[in-house]
N, C-alpha and C positions, 0 to 999 in steps of 0.2 A: 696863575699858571693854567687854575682848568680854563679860563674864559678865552687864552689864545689855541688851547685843545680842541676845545669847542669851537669857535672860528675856524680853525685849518680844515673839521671834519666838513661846520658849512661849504665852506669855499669849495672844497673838493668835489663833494657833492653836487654844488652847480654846476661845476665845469662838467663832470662828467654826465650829468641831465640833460646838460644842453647838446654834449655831442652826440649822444644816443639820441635823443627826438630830432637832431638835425640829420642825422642819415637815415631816418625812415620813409622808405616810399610810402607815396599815396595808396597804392594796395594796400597797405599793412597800418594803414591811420584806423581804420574803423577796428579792428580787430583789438589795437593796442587802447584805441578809448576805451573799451569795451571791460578792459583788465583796468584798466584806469579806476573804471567805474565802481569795480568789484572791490579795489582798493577803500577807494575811498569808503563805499560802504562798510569797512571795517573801520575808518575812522570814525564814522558817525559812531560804533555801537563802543568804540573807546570812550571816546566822548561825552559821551550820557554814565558811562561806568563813572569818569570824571565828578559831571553834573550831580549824580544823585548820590555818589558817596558818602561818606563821614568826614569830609575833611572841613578845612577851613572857608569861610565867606568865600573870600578872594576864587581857591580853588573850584567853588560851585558857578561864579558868574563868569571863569575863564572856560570850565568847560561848558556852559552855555550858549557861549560865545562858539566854543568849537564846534558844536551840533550844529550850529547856523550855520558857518562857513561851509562846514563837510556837508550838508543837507542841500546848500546853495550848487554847491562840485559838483554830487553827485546827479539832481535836477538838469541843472545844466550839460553836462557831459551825456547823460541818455537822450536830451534834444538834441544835444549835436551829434551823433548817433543814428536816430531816427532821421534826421534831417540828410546825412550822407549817405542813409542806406535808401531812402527815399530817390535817390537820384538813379540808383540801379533799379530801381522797377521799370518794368514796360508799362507804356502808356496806350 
């Protein structure tokens, strides 16, 4: 019963992610990466809370794993960032 709980919250979740980044103007892309950014960078320092804890094997190489992804997000999302705020300079 919890695993279609959990399911219904996923699914909701996506639907509602994608209708909100589907009606963001282009003004408002660079501003919302930006929060994006600051996000993720909370996941990175979850993540390592994860990694270094007391818990089990498993749980040490899962949160591992999570610092990489969120490390990879956050990398990435300040280049695409820089890359869009790049194009409003004057040349």
């Amino acid at each position: 019963m919890e695993a279609i709980y959990l399911l219904f919250i996923l699914m909701l979740s996506i639907f509602v992610g994608f209708e909100l980044i589907h009606k963001v103007p282009a003004t408002l892309h660079t501003p919302l990466m930006s929060g994006a950014n600051a996000i993720s960078g909370i996941t990175v320092v979850g993540a390592l809370a994860l990694a270094g804890g007391p818990h089990s094997e498993y749980s040490t190489y899962l949160g591992a794993f999570a610092v990489f992804l969120a490390t990879i997000n956050v990398v990435g999302g300040y280049l695409v960032t820089d890359r869009m705020l790049a194009m409003f300079k004057k040349k």
